[in-house]
C-alpha positions as CSV (number, residue, x, y, z in Angstrom):
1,X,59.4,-53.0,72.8
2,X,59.9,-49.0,73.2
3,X,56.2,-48.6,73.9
4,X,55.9,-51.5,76.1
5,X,54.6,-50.9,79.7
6,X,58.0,-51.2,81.9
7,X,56.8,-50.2,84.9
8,X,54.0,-48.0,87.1
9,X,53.2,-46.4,90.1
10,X,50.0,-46.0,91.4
11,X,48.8,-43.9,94.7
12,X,45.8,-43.9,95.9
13,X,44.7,-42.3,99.6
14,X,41.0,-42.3,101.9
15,X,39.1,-42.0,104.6
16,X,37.5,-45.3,104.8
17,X,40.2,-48.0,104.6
18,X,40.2,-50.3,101.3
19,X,37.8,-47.4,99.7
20,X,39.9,-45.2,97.6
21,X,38.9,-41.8,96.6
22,X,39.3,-40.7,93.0
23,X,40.0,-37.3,93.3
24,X,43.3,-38.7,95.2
25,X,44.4,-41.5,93.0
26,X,47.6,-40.7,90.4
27,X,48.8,-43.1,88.2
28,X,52.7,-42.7,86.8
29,X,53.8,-44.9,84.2
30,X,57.7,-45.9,82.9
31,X,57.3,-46.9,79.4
32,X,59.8,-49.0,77.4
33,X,61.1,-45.4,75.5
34,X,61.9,-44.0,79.1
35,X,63.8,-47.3,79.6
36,X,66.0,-46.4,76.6
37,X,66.0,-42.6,77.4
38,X,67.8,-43.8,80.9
39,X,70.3,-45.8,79.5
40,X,72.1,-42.8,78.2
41,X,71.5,-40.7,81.1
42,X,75.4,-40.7,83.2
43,X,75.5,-42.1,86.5
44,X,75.6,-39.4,88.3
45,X,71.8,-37.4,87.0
46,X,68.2,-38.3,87.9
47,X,66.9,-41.1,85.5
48,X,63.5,-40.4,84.7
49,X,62.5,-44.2,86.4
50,X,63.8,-42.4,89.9
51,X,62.3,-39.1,88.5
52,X,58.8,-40.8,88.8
53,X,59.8,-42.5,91.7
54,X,60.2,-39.3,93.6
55,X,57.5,-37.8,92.2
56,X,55.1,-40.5,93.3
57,X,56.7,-40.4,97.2
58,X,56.7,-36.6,97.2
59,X,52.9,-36.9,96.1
60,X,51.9,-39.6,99.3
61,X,54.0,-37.6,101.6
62,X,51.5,-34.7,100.8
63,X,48.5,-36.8,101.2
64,X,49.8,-38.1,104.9
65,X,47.6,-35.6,106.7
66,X,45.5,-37.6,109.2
67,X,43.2,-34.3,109.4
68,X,42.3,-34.9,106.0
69,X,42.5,-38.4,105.2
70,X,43.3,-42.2,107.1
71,X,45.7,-43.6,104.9
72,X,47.6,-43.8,101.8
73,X,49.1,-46.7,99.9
74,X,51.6,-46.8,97.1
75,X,52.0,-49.3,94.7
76,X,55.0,-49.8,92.5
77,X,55.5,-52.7,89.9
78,X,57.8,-53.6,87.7
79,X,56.7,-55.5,84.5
């Protein structure tokens, strides 16, 4: 299980909607290990899960430039 996929986030931003671009698509991934990493983390401090989290909001935030690009979509799953 410790390897297993737990969960992901995927962002992905254009010009053209429904036609991502590459050089704008990040993939962050919560394995099984980080799932057992965050159960010993205290209540109080950043579990890696919300770490990635953040990191993928922070990185579509940056993207949201409508001089630069139409849209940006984030996907988040839990498996």
């Amino acid at each position: 299980m410790p390897l297993a996929l737990k969960a992901q986030c995927t962002v992905t931003a254009g010009v053209i909607p429904g036609e991502m671009m590459s050089d704008h698509t990040r993939v962050w991934s919560y394995t099984g290990l980080d799932y057992v990493a965050d159960q010993a983390i205290p209540a109080d401090q950043p579990t890696r899960f919300s770490k990635m989290l953040d990191e993928a909001h922070a990185y579509a935030k940056g993207l949201s430039n409508p001089a630069y690009l139409n849209w940006v979509k984030t996907i988040w799953m839990w498996m």
